[in-house]
N, C-alpha and C positions, 0 to 999 in steps of 0.2 A: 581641308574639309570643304566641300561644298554646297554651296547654296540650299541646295534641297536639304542635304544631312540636317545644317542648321536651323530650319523652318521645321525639323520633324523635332529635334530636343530643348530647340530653345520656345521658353515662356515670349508671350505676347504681351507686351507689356501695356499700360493704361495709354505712353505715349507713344506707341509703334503705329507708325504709316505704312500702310499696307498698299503697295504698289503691283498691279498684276502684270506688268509688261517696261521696261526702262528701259529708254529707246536714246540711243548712242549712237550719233555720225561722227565721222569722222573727214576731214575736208581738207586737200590743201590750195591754200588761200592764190596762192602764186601772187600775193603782193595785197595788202591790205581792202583798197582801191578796186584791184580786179574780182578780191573773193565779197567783199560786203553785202552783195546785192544777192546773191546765194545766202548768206547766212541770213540776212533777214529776211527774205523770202519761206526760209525755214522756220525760224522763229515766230516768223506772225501767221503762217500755216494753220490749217486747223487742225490738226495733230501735230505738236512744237517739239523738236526732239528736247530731252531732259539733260541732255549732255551733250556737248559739241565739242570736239576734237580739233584743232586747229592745228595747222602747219603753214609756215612761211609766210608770217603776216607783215613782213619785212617794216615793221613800226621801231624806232628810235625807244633808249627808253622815257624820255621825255611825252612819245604818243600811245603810250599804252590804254592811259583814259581814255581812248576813242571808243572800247569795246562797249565802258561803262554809258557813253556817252549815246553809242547810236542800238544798244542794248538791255532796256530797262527791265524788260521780263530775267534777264539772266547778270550773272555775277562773272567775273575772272579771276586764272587762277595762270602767270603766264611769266614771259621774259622775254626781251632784246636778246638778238644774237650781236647785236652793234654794241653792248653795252664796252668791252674789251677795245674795241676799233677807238668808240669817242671816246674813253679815258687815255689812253697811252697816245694816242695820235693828238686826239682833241679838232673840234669842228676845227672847220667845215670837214663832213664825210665826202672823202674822195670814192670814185666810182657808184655803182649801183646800190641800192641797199640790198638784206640777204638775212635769209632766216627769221629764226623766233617762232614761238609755240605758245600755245594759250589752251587753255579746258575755259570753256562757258557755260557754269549749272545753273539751272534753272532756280527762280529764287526759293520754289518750294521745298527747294531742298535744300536749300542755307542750314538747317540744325543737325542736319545728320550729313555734313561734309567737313571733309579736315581735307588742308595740304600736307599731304607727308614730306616731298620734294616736288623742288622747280628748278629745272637747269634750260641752257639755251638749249638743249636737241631732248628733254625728257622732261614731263612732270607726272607724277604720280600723286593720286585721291585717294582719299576712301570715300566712299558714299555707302552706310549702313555696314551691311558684310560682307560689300564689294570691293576689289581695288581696284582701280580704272590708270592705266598709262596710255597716254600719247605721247608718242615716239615718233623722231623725225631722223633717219640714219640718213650718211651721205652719200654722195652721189659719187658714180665712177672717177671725177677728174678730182676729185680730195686727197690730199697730201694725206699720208697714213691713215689712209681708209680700213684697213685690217684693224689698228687698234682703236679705231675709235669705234666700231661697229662692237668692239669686245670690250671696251671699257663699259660703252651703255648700257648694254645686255648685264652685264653683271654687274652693276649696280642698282638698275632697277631691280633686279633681282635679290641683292642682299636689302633694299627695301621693303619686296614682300616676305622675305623672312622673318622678319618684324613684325607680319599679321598673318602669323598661320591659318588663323583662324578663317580668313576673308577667302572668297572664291575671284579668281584673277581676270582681267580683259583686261588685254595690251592690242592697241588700234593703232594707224596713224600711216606714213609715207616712208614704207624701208627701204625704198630707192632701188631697189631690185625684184626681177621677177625670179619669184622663188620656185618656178617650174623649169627655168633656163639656166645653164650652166655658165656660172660666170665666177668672181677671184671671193666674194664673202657666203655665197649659198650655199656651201657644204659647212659654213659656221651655223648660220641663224635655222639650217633644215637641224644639225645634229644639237642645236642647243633648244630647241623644240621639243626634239623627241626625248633627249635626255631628261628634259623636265615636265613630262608628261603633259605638255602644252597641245593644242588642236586648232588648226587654220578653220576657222568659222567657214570659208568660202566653199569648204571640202565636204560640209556638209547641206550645201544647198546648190549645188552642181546646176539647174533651170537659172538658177540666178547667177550665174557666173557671166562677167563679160570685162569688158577693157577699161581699167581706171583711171588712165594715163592715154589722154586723144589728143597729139597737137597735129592738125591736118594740114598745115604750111608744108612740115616735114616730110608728113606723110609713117608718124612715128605711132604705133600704138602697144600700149602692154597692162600686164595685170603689176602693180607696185604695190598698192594701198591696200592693207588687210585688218583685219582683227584674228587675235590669237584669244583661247581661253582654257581653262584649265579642266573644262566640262560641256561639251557639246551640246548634251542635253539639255544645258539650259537655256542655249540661245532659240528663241524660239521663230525668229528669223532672220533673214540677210536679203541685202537687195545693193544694187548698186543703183545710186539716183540719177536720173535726167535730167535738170535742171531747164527749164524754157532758157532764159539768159544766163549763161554763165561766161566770164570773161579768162576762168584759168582753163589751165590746158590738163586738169584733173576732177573726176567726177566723184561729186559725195560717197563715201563708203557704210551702210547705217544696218547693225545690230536691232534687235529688240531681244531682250532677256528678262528672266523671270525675276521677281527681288520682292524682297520682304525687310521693310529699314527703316532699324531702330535708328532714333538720332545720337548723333555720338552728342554726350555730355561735354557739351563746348564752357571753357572760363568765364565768358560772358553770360552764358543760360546760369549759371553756379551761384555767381556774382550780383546778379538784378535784384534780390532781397541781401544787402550789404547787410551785415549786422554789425552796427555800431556800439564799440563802447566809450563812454564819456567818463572822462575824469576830472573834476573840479576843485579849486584850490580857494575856496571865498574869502577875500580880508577886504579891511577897512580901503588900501590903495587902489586895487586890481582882483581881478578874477580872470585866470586864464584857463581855458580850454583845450582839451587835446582829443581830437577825432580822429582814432585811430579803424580801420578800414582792414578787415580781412581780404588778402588775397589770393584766392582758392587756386590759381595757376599754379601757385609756385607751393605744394605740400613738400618742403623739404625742412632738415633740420636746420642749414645754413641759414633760410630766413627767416624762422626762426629764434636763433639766437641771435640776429641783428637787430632785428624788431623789440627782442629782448635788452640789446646794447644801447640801441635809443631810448627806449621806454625809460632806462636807467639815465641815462646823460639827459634827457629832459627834468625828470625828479630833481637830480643834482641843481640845473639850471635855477628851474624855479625856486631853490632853495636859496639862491644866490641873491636871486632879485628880490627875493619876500626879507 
């Protein structure tokens, strides 16, 4: 179902944010260091994108705080590609650092965002009755480049079947240009069209140009895309220029139509606890048990543990009275 369907049957609820245009870049960083000064150049902009897309922010996972750190208007949602390297190896990391992925929402939309997944080359959101992935596929010289390019792809995929409901955009660095003939492009063209997907770029042809410029080389190509499951709704595309940028890739930025309810998070559930109190008063002691509803977990399992406590306390304090 898309975006629009859903804005024609569904109610407006008292707390639906009504957003006319959710504006999504998408960037790859080419090393923490080299992309930061792009991204906050974005961010403190006078129109701040809502969503940022991040590839190859080559941070440890030790430095992932830095997003939170030199990014206060926005939030992260991300992973080390190193996380594997420092565990089995264990510092010092030999050679260069390499990969990692990150989404950065904007804080106003903190109640109507969930993490569905986060992996080193994919995470996938929801924002309202959106799902948003940034994807980072590999590059020619990767060892089993065919399966990993078809592991991700369906995977993110068996995650948006989990939200039929939601109207889809998958952005990010697929490491190929999907207009040239090379060893994964007849995967991600015919796993596109099989799934009724639309390259955003295809629909806005004035705006098409090279998103991948390293001029040492002399290297240029289109890599970095957004896909979505409804044209109609992207209501623009643009590749950005950046005055200073230090990576050898140029922002790729959406703007789409959206109407977002906040998803009902444990913590919004939770903020009016209701407590129940149970008292035992004698001449020795008087003890207390504060017990705490927690609306995350509606299952019968914790339930009947909370119930096995409840009992083993009773017993207890019968012990000591």
């Amino acid at each position: 179902m898309t975006l629009m369907k859903m804005m024609q049957t569904e109610q407006l609820s008292t707390n639906m944010v009504c957003v006319n245009g959710l504006y999504i870049v998408s960037y790859n960083m080419r090393g923490f260091n080299q992309g930061i000064e792009v991204v906050s150049d974005l961010v403190n902009s006078r129109d701040p994108p809502d969503i940022i897309l991040l590839q190859e922010h080559w941070l440890a996972p030790v430095n992932l705080s830095l997003f939170g750190e030199k990014m206060q208007s926005h939030y992260a949602f991300g992973k080390s590609a190193m996380y594997d390297r420092l565990t089995q190896e264990g510092p010092p990391l030999v050679g260069r650092p390499f990969g990692g992925i990150s989404i950065l929402i904007k804080n106003e939309l903190h109640a109507a965002t969930k993490c569905i997944f986060c992996a080193d080359r994919y995470v996938v959101i929801r924002v309202g009755y959106l799902l948003i992935v940034n994807m980072y596929l590999p590059c020619v010289r990767t060892a089993d480049r065919s399966d990993i390019v078809d592991d991700i792809w369906q995977d993110v995929w068996s995650c948006g079947l989990k939200y039929m409901g939601c109207a889809v955009i998958i952005g990010g660095d697929f490491n190929t240009d999907l207009d040239k003939c090379n060893d994964i492009l007849g995967y991600i063209n015919n796993f596109i069209l099989n799934h009724s997907l639309l390259r955003c770029d295809t629909g806005f042809l004035s705006s098409r140009q090279y998103t991948y410029v390293n001029e040492s080389l002399g290297h240029n190509s289109v890599i970095d895309y957004f896909v979505c499951d409804n044209i109609g709704e992207i209501l623009d595309y643009r590749v950005l220029d950046p005055d200073i940028n230090l990576s050898d890739h140029l922002p790729v930025a959406v703007r789409c139509k959206s109407t977002i309810q906040p998803i009902l998070l444990a913590t919004d559930v939770s903020q009016g606890s209701r407590v129940k109190q149970l008292r035992w008063d004698t001449r020795i002691c008087c003890l207390t048990i504060t017990l705490q509803c927690v609306c995350c977990i509606p299952c019968i399992t914790s339930c009947l543990n909370l119930k096995m406590l409840f009992l083993q306390l009773v017993m207890l304090t019968a012990i000591i009275l």
